[in-house]
N, C-alpha and C positions, 0 to 999 in steps of 0.2 A: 250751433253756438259758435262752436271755431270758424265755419262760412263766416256770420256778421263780422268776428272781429277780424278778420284777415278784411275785409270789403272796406270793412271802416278806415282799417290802415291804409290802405291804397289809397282810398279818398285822400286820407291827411297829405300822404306824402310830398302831392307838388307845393302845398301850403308849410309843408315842416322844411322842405329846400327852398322856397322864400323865403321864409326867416333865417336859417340858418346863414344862405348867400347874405342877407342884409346885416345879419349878427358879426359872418365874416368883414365886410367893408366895414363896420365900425370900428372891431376890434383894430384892422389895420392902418386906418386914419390917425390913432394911439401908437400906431410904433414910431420911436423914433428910431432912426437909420443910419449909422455911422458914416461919417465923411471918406472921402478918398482917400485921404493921409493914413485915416485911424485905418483902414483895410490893408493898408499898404503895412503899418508899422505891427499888427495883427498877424499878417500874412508871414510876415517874415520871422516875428517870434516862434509861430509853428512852423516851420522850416527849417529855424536853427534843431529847436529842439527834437523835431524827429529825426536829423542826421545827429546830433547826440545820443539819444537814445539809441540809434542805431549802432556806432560807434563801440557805446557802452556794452552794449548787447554782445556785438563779435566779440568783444575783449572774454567778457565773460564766458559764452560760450566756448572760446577756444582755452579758454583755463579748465572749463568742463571737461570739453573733451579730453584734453591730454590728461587730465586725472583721471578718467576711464582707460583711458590706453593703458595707462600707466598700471591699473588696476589689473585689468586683462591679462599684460603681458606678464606680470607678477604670476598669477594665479596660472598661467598658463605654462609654465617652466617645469 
């Protein structure tokens, strides 16, 4: 029984990757695609923002750390 159904799938397979290739080119003939500007003015919002983020991050980390230090050295006397 599990012979036929494995037999059977192989058969389907090059016919389930036809459709699916042609399912693909439809679906993508539907996207529309943003212009050069809009990637441009995209590209650089995330840009700003992860060197903010980044920014943000060391500030905080290093307020972290010194309050562990701080912590340590305390506890360490």
């Amino acid at each position: 029984m599990e012979g036929k159904a494995l037999t059977e799938r192989l058969r389907q397979w090059p016919v389930s990757l036809k459709n699916y290739v042609q399912e693909l080119q439809m679906e993508m003939r539907r996207v529309t695609w943003p212009n050069r500007k809009q990637v441009q003015a995209t590209t650089v919002v995330v840009i700003v923002s992860v060197f903010a983020f980044a920014a943000y991050f060391a500030v905080v980390d290093s307020i972290v750390a010194r309050a562990i230090t701080r912590v340590f050295d305390f506890f360490a006397k």
